[in-house]
C-alpha positions as a Python dict, from the first residue, in 0.01 Angstrom:
ca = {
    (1, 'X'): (0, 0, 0),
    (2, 'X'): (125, 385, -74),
    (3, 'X'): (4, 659, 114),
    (4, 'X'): (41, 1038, 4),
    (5, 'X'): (0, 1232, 315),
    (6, 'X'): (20, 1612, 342),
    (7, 'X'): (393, 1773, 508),
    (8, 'X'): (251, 1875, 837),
    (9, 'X'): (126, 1481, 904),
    (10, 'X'): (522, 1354, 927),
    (11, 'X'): (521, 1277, 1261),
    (12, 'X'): (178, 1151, 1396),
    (13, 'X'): (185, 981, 1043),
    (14, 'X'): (511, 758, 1058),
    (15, 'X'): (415, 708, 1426),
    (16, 'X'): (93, 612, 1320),
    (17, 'X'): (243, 358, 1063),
    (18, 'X'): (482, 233, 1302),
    (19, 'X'): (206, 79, 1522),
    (20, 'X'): (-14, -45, 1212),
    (21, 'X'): (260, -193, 969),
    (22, 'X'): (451, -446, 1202),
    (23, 'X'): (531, -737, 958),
    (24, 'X'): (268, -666, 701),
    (25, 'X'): (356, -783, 417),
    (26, 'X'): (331, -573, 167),
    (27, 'X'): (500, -327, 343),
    (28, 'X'): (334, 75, 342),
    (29, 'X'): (551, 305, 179),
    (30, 'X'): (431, 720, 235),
    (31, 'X'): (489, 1035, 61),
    (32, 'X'): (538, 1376, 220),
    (33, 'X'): (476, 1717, 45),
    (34, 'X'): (254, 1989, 9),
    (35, 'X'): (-134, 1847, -78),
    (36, 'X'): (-181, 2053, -381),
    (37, 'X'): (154, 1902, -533),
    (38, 'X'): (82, 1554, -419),
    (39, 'X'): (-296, 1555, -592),
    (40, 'X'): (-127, 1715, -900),
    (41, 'X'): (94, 1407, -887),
    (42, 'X'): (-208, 1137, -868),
    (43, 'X'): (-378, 1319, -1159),
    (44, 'X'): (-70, 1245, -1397),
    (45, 'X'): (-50, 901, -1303),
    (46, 'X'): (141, 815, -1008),
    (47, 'X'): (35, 524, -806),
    (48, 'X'): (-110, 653, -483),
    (49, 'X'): (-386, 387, -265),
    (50, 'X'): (-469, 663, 18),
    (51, 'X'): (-443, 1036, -28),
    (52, 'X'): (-367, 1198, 310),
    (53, 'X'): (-462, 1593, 282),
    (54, 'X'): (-443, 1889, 513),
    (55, 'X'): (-804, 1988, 314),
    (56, 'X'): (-1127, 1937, 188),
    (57, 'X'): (-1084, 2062, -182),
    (58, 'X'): (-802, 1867, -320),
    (59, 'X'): (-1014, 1476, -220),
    (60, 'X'): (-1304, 1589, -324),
    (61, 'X'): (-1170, 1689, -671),
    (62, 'X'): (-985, 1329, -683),
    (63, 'X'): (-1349, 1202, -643),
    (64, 'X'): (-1540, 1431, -863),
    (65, 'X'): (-1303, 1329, -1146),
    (66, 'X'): (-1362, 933, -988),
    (67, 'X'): (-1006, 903, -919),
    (68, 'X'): (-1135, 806, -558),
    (69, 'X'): (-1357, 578, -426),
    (70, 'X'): (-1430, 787, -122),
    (71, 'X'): (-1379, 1131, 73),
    (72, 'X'): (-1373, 1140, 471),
    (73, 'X'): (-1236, 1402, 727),
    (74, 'X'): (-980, 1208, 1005),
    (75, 'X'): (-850, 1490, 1190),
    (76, 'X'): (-816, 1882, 1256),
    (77, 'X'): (-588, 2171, 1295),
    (78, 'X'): (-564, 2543, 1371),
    (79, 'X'): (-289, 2807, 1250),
    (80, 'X'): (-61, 2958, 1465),
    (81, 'X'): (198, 3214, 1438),
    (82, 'X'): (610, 3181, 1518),
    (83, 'X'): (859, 3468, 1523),
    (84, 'X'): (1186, 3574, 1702),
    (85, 'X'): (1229, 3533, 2090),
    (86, 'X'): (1282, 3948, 2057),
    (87, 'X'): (941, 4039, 1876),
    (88, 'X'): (740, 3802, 2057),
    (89, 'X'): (855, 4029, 2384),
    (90, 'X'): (809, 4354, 2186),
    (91, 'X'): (432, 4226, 2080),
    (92, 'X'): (321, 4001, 2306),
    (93, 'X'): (-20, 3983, 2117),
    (94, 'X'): (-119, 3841, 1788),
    (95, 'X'): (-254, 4140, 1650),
    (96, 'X'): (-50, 4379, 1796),
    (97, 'X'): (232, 4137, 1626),
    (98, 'X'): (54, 4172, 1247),
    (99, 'X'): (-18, 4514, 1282),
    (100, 'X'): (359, 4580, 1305),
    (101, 'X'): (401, 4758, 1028),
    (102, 'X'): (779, 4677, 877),
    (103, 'X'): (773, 4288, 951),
    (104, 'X'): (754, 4044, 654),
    (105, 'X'): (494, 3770, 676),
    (106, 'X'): (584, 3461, 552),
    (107, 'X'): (350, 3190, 462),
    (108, 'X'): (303, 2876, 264),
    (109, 'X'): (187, 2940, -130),
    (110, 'X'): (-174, 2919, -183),
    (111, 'X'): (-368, 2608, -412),
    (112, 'X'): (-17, 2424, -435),
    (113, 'X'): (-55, 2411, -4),
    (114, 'X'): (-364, 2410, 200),
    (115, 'X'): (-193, 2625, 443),
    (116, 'X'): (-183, 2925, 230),
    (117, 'X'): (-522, 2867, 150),
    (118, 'X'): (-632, 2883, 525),
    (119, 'X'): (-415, 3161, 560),
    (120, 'X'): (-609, 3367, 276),
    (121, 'X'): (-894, 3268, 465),
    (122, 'X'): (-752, 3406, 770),
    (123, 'X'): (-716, 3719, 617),
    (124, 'X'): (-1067, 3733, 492),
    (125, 'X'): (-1240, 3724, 815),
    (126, 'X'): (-1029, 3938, 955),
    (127, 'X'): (-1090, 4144, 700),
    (128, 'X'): (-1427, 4183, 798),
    (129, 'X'): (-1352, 4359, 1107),
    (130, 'X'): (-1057, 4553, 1012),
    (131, 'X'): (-1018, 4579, 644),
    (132, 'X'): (-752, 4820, 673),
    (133, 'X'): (-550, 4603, 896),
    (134, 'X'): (-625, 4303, 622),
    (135, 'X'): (-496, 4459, 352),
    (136, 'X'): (-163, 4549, 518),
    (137, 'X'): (-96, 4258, 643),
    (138, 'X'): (-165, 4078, 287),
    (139, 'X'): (66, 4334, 133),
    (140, 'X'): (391, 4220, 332),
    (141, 'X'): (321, 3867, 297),
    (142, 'X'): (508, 3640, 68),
    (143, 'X'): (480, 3330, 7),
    (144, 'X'): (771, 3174, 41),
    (145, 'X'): (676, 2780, 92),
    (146, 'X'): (515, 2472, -47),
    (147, 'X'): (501, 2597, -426),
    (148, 'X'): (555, 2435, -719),
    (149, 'X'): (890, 2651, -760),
    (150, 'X'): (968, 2675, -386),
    (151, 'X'): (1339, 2644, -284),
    (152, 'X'): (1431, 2327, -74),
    (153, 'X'): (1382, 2369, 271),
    (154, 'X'): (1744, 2270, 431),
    (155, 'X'): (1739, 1896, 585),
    (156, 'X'): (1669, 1893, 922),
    (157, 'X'): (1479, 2231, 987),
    (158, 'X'): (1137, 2325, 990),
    (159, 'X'): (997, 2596, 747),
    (160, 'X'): (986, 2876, 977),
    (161, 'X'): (1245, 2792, 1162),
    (162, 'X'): (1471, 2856, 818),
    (163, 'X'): (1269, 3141, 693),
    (164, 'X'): (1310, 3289, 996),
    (165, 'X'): (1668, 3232, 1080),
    (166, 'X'): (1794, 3294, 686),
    (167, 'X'): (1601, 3674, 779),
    (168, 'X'): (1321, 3541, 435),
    (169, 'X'): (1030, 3633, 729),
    (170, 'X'): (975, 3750, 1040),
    (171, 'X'): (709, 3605, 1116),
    (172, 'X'): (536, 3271, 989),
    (173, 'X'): (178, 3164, 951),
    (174, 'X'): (164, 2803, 967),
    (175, 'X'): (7, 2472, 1159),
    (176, 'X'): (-74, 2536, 1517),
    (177, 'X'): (49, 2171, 1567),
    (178, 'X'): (421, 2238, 1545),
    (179, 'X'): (422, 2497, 1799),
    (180, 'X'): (537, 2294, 2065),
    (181, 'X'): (816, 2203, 1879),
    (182, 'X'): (881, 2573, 1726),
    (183, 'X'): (943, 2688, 2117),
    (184, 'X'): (1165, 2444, 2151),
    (185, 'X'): (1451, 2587, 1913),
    (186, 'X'): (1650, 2881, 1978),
    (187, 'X'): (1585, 3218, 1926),
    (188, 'X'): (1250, 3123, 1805),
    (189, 'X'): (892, 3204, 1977),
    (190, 'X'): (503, 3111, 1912),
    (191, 'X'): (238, 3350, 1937),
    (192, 'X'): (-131, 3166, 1986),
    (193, 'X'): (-466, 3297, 1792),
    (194, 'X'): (-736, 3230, 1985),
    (195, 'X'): (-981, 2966, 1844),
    (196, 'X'): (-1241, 3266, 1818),
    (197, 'X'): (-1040, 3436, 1525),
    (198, 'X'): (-878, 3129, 1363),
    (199, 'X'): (-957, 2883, 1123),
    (200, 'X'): (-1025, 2523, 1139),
    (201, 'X'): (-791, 2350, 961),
    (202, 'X'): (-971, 2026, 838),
    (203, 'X'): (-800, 1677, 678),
    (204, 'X'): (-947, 1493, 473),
    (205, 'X'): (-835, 1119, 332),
    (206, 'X'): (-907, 1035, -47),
    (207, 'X'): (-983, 613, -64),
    (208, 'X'): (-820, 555, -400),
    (209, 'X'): (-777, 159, -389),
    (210, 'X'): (-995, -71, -171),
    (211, 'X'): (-657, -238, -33),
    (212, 'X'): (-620, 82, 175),
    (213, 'X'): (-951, 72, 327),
    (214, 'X'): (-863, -127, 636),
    (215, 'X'): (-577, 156, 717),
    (216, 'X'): (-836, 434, 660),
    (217, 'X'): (-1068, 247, 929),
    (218, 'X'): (-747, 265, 1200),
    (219, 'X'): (-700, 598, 1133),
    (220, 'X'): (-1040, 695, 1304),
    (221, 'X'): (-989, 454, 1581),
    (222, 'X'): (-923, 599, 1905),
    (223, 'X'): (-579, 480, 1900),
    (224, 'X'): (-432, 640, 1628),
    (225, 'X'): (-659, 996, 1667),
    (226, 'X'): (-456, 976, 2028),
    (227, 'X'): (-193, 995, 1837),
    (228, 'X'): (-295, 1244, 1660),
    (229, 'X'): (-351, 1442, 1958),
    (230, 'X'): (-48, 1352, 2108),
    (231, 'X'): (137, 1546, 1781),
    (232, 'X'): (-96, 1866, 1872),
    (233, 'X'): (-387, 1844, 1633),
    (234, 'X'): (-768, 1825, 1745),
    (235, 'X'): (-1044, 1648, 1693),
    (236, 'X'): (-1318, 1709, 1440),
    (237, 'X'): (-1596, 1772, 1705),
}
């Protein structure tokens, strides 16, 4: 069986796998990368049985074009925001931290990543209350990530760490899942944004070969969505 999962799953993924594969024979192989890329990827032919996304849209346009069997959500996320040790003092807040007005926002590229997408969607409620604020913040964002032509992220760092550290950003908009680890390197800080002005990051799998149904049934079982957990995601509910 071969999985394509979305980037952010890495770890609760391969932990995941570690439990389920034992001796299987054959063995489950994964692929990492950015969801838009990945689906791109099954549409030109590449064998894929289970298609692990970080959204809604890119499944459900495997199964319009009956590419997949089935569509069902597994697990949820939220953004969150990481920055310097030194601006997280200096703006303790998250919006006092956006509305900064010379700091570069750096996200991951929207369509190719469903980050970026929930990022634009970010921006467009919080548009609705501050337009102003919206539109500046959009203007110093690049996206700098998870793009067809994005540059290699260096082995063994995370996005924002990099971006961050090689001066690309100072701040990035990402999964509220790696924050825990994000704290944990030097120099770097998280900022939370309360549930109230996020966005629900929702997964969804894409069934593309019956032989990976019996996976896609132990991924909602209560073991692996404690896993899940465990990794800093949240439930659907």
């Amino acid at each position: 069986m071969h999985i394509m999962a979305a980037g952010s799953l890495r770890g609760a993924l391969t932990a995941i796998l570690t439990r389920y594969s034992g001796n299987k024979i054959p063995p489950v192989t994964c692929d990492f990368g950015p969801a838009g890329l990945l689906r791109q990827k099954i549409e030109s032919g590449v064998k894929c049985d289970l298609f692990l996304s970080a959204d809604r849209t890119h499944p459900e346009a495997l199964l319009r074009n009956k590419t997949a069997f089935s569509v069902e959500p597994f697990i949820a996320n939220y953004l969150g925001i990481t920055t310097t040790i030194e601006l997280a003092e200096q703006y303790p807040d998250w919006q006092q931290l956006l509305r900064a007005p010379d700091l570069i926002i750096g996200t991951s590229t929207p369509v190719d990543d469903p980050c970026g997408d929930y990022v634009v969607q970010f921006y467009s409620e919080l548009s609705k209350a501050d337009p102003e604020l919206a539109e500046n913040i959009r203007n110093r964002t690049r996206h700098l990530v998870g793009g067809k032509n994005s540059p290699v992220i260096p082995a063994g760092q995370m996005a924002s760490q990099w971006l961050i550290h090689s001066h690309q950003a100072d701040i990035f908009i990402g999964y509220r899942h790696y924050q825990k680890k994000m704290s944990e390197l030097p120099g770097l800080a998280t900022i939370a944004i309360p549930e109230a002005h996020n966005v629900k990051a929702i997964y969804c799998m894409a069934l593309m070969s019956p032989i990976a149904q019996t996976f896609v049934d132990y991924l909602l079982q209560t073991e692996s969505q404690q896993i899940f957990m465990e990794n800093g995601f949240v439930s659907l509910s």
